[in-house]
C-alpha positions in Angstrom: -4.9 -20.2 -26.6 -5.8 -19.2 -29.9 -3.0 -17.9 -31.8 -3.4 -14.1 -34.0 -4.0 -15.1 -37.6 0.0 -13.0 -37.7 1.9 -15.2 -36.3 -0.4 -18.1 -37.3 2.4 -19.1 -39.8 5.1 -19.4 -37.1 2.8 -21.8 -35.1 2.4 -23.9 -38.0 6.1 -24.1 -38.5 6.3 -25.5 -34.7 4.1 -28.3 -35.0 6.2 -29.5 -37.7 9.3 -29.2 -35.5 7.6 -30.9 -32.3 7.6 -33.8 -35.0 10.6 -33.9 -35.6 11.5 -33.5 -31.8 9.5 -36.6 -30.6 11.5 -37.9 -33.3 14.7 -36.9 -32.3 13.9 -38.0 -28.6 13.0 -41.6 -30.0 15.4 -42.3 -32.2 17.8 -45.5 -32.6 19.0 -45.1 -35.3 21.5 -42.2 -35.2 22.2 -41.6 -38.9 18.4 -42.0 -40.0 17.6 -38.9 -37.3 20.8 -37.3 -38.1 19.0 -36.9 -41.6 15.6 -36.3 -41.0 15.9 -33.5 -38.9 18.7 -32.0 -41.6 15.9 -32.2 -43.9 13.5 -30.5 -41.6 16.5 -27.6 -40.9 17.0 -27.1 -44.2 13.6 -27.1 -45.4 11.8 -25.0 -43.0 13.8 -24.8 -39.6 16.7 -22.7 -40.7 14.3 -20.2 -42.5 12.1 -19.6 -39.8 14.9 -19.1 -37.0 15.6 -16.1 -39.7 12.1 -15.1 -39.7 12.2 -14.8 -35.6 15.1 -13.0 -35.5 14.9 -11.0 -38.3 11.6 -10.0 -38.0 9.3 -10.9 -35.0 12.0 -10.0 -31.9 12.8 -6.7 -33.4 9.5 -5.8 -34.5 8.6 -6.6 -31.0 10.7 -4.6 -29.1 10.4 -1.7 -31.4 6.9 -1.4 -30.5 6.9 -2.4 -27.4 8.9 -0.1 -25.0 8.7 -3.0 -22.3 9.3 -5.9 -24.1 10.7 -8.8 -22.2 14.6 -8.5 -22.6 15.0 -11.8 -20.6 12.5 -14.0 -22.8 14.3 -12.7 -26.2 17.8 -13.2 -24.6 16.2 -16.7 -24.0 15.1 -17.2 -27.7 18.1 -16.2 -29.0 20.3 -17.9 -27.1 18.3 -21.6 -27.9 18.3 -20.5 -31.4 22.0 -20.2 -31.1 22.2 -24.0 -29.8 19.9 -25.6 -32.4 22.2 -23.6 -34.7 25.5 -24.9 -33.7 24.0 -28.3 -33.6 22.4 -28.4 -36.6 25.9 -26.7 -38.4 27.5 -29.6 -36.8 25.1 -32.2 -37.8 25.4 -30.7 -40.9 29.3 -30.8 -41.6 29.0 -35.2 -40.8 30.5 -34.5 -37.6 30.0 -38.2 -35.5 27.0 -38.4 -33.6 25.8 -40.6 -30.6 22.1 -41.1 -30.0 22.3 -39.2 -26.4 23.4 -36.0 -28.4 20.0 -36.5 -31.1 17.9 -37.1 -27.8 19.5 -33.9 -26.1 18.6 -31.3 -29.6 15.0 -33.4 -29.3 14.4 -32.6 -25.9 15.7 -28.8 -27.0 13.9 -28.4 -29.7 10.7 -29.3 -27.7 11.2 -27.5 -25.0 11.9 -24.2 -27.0 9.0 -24.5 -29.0 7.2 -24.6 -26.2 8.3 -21.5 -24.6 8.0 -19.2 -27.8 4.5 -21.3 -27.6 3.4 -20.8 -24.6 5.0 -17.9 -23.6 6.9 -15.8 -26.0 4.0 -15.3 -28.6 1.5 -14.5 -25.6 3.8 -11.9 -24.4 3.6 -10.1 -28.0 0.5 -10.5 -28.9 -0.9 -9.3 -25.4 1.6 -6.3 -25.9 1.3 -5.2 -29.5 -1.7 -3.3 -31.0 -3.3 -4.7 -33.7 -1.4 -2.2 -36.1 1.7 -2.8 -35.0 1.0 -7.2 -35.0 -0.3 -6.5 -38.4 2.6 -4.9 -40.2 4.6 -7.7 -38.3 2.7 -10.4 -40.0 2.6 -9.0 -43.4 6.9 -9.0 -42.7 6.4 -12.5 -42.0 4.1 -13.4 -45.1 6.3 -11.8 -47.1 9.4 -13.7 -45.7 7.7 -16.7 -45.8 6.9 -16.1 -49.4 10.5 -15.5 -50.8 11.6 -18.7 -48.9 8.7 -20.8 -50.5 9.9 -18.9 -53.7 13.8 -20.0 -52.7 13.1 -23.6 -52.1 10.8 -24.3 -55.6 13.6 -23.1 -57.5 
């Protein structure tokens, strides 16, 4: 399916983090992973968690009066996962390959339902006004954290 050139940006994002999935599924080495997909959470991952929350699951259910409660219950509760993972990856907590394999298999699977699923779902229910005002939010939040990271 051909994504809206609004949440276009988000799609992007989510190639990069099926990378780093397969990645995280493959791994053998647990402190090489451990790092790699730090540097992907930091860099983008983090960021556009934010930008989801933030801005795309409220801006969808402000604007649209049946918006699927169960799907964003579903994001959020994923993103709250990766978080906690990530936060613990983050503080050197010891990690086992099974664990790296588990957030892979996560990460890919969640990416895959806002894929395949979730964005469908807003972009079939939002009018173009409302989906365009959503993506100049994102732009602009994409923006300031491109801004963030140069300095």
């Amino acid at each position: 399916m051909k994504r809206s050139p609004e949440l276009t940006p988000l799609s992007h994002d989510h190639h990069e983090a099926l990378f780093v999935a397969q990645r995280l599924k493959r791994a053998e080495d647990a402190g090489d992973a451990r790092e790699r997909f730090l540097a992907f959470w930091r860099s983008h991952g983090r960021g556009h968690f934010a930008i989801e929350e933030d801005i795309l699951l409220p801006g969808w259910v402000e604007n649209d009066a049946d918006a699927d409660r169960t799907a964003a219950a579903r994001l959020a509760a994923e993103h709250l996962e990766i978080r906690s993972e990530a936060r613990r990856l983050d503080r050197g907590a010891a990690v086992e390959l099974e664990q790296l394999h588990r957030l892979g298999t996560l990460l890919e699977s969640h990416v895959r339902f806002e894929e395949r699923e979730l964005f469908p779902a807003i972009e079939s229910a939002l009018g173009a006004d409302a989906i365009a005002r959503l993506g100049e939010e994102i732009a602009a939040a994409e923006a300031g954290m491109r801004e963030a990271r140069a300095t």
